[in-house]
BALOBA-1460 file (C-alpha; in Angstrom, 3 decimals):
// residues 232
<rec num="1" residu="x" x="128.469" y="93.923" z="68.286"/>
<rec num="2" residu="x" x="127.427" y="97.183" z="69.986"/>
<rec num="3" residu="x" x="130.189" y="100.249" z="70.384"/>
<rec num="4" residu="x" x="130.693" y="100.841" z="74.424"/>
<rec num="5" residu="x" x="133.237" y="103.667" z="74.064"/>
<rec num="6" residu="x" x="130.319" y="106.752" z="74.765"/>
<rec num="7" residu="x" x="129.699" y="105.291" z="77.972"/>
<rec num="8" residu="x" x="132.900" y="106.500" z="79.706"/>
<rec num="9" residu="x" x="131.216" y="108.775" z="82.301"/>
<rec num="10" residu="x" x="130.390" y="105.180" z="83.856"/>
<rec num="11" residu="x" x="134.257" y="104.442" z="84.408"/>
<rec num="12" residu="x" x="135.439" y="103.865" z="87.707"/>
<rec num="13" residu="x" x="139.064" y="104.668" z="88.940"/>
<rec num="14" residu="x" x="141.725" y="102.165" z="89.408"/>
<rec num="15" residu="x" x="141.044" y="100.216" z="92.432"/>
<rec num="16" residu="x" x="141.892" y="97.047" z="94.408"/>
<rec num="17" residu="x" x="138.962" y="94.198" z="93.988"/>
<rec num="18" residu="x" x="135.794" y="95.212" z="96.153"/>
<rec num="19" residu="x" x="136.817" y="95.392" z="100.167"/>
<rec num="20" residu="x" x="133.019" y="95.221" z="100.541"/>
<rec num="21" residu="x" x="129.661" y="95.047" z="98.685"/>
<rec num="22" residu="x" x="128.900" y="98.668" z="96.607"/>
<rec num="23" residu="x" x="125.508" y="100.189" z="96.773"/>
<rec num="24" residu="x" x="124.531" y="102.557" z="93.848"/>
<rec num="25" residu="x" x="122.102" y="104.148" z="92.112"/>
<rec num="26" residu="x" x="122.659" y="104.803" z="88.313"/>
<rec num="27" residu="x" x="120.917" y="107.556" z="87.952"/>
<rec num="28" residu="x" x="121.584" y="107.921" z="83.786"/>
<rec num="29" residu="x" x="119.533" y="104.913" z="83.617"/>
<rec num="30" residu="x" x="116.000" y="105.148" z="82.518"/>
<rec num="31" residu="x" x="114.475" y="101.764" z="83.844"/>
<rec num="32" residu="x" x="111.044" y="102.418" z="82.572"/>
<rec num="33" residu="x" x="112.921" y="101.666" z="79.338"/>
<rec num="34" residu="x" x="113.332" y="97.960" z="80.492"/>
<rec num="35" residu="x" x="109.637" y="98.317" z="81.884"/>
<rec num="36" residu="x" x="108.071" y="96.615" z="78.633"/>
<rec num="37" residu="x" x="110.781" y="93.322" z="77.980"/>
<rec num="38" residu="x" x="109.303" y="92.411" z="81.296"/>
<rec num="39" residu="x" x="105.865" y="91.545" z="80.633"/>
<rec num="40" residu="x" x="106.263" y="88.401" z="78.140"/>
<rec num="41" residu="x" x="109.235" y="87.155" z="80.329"/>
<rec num="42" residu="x" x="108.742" y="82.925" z="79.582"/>
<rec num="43" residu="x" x="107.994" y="81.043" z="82.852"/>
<rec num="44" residu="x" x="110.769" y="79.299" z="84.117"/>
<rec num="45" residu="x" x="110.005" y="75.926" z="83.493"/>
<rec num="46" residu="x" x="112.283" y="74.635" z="86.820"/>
<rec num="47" residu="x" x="109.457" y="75.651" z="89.767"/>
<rec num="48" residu="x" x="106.828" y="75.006" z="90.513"/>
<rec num="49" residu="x" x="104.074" y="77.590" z="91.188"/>
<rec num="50" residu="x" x="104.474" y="79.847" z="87.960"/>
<rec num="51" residu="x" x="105.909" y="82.748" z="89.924"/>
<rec num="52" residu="x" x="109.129" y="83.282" z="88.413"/>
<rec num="53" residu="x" x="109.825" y="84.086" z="84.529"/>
<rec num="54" residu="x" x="113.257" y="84.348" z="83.109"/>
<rec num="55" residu="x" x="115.579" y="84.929" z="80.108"/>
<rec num="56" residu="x" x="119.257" y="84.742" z="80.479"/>
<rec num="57" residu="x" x="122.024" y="85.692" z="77.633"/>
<rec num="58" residu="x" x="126.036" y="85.635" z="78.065"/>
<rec num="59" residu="x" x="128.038" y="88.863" z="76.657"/>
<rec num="60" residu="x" x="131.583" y="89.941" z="76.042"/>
<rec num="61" residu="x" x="133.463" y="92.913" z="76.005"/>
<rec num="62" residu="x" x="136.821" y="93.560" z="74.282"/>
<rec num="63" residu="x" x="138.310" y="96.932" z="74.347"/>
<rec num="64" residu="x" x="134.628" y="99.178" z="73.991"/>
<rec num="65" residu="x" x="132.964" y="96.288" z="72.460"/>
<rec num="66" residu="x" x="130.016" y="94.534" z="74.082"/>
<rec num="67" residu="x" x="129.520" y="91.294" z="71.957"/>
<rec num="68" residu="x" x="126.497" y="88.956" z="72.294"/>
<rec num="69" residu="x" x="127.459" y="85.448" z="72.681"/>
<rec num="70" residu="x" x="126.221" y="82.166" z="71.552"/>
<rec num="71" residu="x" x="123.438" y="80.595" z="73.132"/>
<rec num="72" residu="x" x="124.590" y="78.411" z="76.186"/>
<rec num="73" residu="x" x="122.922" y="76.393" z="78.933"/>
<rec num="74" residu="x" x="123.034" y="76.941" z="82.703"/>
<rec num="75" residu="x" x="124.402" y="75.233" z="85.258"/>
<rec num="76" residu="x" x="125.001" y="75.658" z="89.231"/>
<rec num="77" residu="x" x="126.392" y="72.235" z="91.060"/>
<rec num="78" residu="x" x="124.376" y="71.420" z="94.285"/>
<rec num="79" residu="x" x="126.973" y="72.755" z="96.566"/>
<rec num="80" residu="x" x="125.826" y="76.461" z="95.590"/>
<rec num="81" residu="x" x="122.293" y="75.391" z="94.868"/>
<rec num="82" residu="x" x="120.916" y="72.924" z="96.669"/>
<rec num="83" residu="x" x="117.521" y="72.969" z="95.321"/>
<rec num="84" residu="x" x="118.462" y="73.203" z="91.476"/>
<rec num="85" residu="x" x="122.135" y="72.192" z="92.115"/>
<rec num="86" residu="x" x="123.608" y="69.878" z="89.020"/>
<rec num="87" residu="x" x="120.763" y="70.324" z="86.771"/>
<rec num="88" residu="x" x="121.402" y="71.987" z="83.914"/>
<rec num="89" residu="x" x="119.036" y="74.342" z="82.377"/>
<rec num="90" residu="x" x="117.779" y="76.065" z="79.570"/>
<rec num="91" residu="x" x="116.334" y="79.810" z="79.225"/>
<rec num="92" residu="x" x="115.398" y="81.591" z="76.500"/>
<rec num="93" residu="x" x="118.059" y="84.628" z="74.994"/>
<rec num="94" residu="x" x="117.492" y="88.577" z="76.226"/>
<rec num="95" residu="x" x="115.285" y="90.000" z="73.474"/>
<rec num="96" residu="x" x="116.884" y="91.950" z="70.353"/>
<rec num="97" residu="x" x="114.977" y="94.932" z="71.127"/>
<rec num="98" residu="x" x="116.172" y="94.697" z="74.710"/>
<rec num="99" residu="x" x="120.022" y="94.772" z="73.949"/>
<rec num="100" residu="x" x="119.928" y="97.180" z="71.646"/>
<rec num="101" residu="x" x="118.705" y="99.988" z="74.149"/>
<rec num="102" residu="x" x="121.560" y="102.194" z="75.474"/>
<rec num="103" residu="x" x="120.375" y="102.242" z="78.824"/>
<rec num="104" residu="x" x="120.936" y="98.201" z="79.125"/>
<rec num="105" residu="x" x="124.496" y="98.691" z="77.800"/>
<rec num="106" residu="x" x="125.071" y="101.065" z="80.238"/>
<rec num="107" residu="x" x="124.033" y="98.960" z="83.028"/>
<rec num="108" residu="x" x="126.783" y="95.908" z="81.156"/>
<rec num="109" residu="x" x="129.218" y="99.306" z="80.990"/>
<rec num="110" residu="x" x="128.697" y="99.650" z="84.722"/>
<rec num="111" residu="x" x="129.171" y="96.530" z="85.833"/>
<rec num="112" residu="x" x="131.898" y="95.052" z="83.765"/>
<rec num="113" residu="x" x="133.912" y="98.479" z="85.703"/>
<rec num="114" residu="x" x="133.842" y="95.863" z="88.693"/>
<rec num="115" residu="x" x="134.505" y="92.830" z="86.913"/>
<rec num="116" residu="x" x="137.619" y="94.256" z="85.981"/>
<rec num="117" residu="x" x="138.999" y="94.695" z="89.543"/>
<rec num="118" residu="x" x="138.069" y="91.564" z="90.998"/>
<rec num="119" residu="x" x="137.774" y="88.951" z="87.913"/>
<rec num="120" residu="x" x="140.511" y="88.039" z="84.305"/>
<rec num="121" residu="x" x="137.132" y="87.134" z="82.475"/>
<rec num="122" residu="x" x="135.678" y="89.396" z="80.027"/>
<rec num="123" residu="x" x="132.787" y="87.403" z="79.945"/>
<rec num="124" residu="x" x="128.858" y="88.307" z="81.769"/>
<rec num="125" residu="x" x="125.870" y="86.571" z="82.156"/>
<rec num="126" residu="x" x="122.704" y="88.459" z="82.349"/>
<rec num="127" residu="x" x="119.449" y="87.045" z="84.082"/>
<rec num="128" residu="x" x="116.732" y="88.547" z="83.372"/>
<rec num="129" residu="x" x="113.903" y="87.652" z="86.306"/>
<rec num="130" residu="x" x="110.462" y="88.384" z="87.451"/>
<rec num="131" residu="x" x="108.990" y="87.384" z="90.590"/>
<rec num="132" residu="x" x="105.162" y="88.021" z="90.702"/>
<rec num="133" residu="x" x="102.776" y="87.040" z="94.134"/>
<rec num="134" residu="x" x="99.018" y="87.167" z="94.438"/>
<rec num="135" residu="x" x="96.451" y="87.022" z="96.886"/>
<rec num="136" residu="x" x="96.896" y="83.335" z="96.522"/>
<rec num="137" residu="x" x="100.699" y="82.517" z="96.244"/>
<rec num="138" residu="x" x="103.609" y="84.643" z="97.233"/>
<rec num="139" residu="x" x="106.606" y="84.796" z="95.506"/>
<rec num="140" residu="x" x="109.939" y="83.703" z="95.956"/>
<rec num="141" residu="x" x="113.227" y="85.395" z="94.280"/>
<rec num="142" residu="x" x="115.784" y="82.854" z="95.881"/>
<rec num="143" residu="x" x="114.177" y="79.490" z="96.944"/>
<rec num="144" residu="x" x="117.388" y="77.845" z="97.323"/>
<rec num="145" residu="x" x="117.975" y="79.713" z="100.197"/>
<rec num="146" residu="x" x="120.850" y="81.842" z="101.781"/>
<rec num="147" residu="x" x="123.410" y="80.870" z="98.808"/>
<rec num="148" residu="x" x="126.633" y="81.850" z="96.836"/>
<rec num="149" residu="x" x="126.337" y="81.903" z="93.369"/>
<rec num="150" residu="x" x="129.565" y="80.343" z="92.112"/>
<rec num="151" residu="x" x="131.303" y="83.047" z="90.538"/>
<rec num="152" residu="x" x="133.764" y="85.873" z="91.096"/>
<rec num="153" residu="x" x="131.139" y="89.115" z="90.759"/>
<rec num="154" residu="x" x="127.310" y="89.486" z="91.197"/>
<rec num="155" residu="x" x="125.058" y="92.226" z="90.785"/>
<rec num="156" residu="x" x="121.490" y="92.904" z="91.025"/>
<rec num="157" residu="x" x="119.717" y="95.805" z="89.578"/>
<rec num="158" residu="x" x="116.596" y="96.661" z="90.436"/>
<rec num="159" residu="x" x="113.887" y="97.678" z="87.303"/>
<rec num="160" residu="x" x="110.685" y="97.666" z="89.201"/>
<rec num="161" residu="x" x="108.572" y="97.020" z="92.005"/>
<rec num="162" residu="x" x="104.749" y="96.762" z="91.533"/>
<rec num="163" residu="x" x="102.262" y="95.959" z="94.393"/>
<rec num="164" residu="x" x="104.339" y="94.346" z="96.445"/>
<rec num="165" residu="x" x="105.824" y="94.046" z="100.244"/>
<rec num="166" residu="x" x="108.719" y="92.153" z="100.803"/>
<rec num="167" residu="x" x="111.749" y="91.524" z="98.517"/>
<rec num="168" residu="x" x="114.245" y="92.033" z="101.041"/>
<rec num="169" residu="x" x="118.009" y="91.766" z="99.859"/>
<rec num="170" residu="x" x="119.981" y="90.447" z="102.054"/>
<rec num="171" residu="x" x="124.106" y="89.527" z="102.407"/>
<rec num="172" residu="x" x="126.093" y="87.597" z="104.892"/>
<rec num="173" residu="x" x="129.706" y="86.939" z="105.587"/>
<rec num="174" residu="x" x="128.721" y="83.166" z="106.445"/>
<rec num="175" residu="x" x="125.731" y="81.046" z="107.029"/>
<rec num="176" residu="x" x="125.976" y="80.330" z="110.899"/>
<rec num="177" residu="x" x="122.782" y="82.398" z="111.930"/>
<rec num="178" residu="x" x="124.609" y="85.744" z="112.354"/>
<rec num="179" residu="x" x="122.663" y="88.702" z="110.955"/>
<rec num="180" residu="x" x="123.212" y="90.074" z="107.892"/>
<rec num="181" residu="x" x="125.992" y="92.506" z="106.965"/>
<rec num="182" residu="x" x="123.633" y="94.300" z="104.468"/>
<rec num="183" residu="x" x="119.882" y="94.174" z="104.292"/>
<rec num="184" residu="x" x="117.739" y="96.309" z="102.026"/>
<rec num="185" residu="x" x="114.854" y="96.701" z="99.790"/>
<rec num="186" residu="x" x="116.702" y="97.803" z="96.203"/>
<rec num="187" residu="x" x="114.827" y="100.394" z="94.816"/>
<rec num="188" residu="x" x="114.488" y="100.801" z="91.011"/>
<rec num="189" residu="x" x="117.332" y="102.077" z="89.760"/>
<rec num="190" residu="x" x="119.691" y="100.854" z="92.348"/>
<rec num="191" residu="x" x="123.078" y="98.379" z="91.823"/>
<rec num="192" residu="x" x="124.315" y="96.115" z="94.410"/>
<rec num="193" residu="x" x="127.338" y="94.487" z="93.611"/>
<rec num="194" residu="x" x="129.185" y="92.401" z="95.794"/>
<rec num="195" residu="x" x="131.950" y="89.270" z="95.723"/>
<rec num="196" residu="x" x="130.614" y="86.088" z="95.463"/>
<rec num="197" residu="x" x="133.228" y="84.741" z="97.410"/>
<rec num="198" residu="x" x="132.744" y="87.007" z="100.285"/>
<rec num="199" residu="x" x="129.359" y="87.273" z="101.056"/>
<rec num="200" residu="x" x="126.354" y="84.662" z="100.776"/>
<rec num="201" residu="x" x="123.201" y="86.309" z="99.867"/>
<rec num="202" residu="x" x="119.520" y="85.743" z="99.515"/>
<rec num="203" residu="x" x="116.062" y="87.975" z="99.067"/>
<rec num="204" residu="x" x="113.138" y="87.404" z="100.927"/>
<rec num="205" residu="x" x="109.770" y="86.015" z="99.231"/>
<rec num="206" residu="x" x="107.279" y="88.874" z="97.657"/>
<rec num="207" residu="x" x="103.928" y="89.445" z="98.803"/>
<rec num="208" residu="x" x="100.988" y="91.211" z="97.156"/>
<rec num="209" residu="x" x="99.580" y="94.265" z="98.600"/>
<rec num="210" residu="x" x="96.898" y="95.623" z="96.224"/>
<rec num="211" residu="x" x="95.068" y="94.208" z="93.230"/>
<rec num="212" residu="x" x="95.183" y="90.599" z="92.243"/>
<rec num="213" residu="x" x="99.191" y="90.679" z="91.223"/>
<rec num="214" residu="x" x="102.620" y="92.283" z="92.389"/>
<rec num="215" residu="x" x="105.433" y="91.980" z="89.997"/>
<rec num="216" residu="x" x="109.641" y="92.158" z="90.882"/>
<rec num="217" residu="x" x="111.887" y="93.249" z="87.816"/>
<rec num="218" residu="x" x="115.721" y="92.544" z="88.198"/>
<rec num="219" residu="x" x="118.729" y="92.458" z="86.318"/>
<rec num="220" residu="x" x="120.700" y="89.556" z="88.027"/>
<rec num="221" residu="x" x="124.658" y="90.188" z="86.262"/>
<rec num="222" residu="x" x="127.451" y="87.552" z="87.158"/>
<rec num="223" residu="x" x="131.026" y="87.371" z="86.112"/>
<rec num="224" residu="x" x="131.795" y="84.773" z="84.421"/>
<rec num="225" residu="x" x="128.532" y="82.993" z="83.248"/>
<rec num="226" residu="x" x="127.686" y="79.633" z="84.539"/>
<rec num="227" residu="x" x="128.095" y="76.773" z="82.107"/>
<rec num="228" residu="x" x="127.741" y="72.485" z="82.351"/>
<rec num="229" residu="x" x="131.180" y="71.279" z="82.792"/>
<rec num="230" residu="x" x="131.112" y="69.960" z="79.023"/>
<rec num="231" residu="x" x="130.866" y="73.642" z="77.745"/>
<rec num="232" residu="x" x="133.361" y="75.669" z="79.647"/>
């Protein structure tokens, strides 16, 4: 159980749920700090091509508490994943050392400040991903596709981006071959967060541009987590 209550310069003013997707960088946030939790991410075990490693851990704040929850399983149904849809899966916890740092609570701080205008859960799950490409293989951060996620509130931070071209994020208001609404490259340091239930979204595959690997570090936050229907 971690004490949130120095974080309040993070606070946002009373407002009505998002109107539209935010854009911010959080500039109190050293992400060289996450830098090192990075490099011994476990492959996820659900592609194929060994371009993607991932943890994933589910939190919960009461009052200026941030409390780290009980291990739990993953689960999207194929109607918001159609390539990993109704499988559930399992990913290693976040790293002690990891949730401990100030900077990462700050980021939960931060985010939770939007769960509270569009969502009644207290609950977050935090996905912690990186997307690497060589000269062989690129990489790709969403191979299901233009997709919602199946929750109220999503978020992706930027940590890093090593070597590489590509990595476009990208929302739309519906999947009918319309351009996007939003379409950037998110920069380390920089929070988009954005309603699941208004916008579809999806980031284009990674490519290498010097030496023999490129890496992508994000923070991937939803509100609530994503259980099997025999856990919720």
């Amino acid at each position: 159980m971690l004490n949130l209550s120095k974080l309040e310069e993070f606070i946002k003013p009373e407002a009505n749920c998002l109107a539209s997707y935010v854009l911010e960088m959080l500039t109190a946030i050293e992400v060289d700090k996450f830098q090192p939790s990075f490099a011994h991410l476990p492959n996820d075990p659900y592609l194929e091509g060994s371009y993607r490693f991932r943890r994933l851990s589910h939190f919960k704040i009461v009052g200026d508490r941030l409390i780290k929850l009980p291990h739990r399983r993953f689960f999207q149904s194929r109607q918001c994943n159609p390539l990993l849809g109704d499988v559930i899966r399992e990913y290693p916890e976040l790293d002690d050392e990891l949730i401990q740092l100030e900077d990462f609570q700050r980021l939960i701080w931060e985010f939770f400040q939007f769960c509270q205008l569009c969502s009644t859960s207290q609950e977050i799950g935090v996905h912690q991903i990186r997307t690497t490409a060589s000269p062989q293989q690129s990489g790709n951060p969403a191979p299901e596709g233009i997709h919602r996620d199946g929750v109220d509130i999503v978020g992706i931070f930027s940590v890093d981006r090593n070597k590489i071209g590509g990595g476009e994020t990208h929302l739309y208001k519906s999947k009918d071959g319309k351009p996007p609404a939003f379409s950037k490259v998110l920069n380390p340091g920089e929070l988009l967060v954005f309603r699941d239930a208004q916008y579809f979204h999806y980031t284009s595959p990674v490519n290498v541009i010097a030496g023999e690997q490129g890496t992508r570090d994000v923070f991937v936050l939803t509100c609530p987590g994503l259980f099997p229907p025999d856990e919720n």
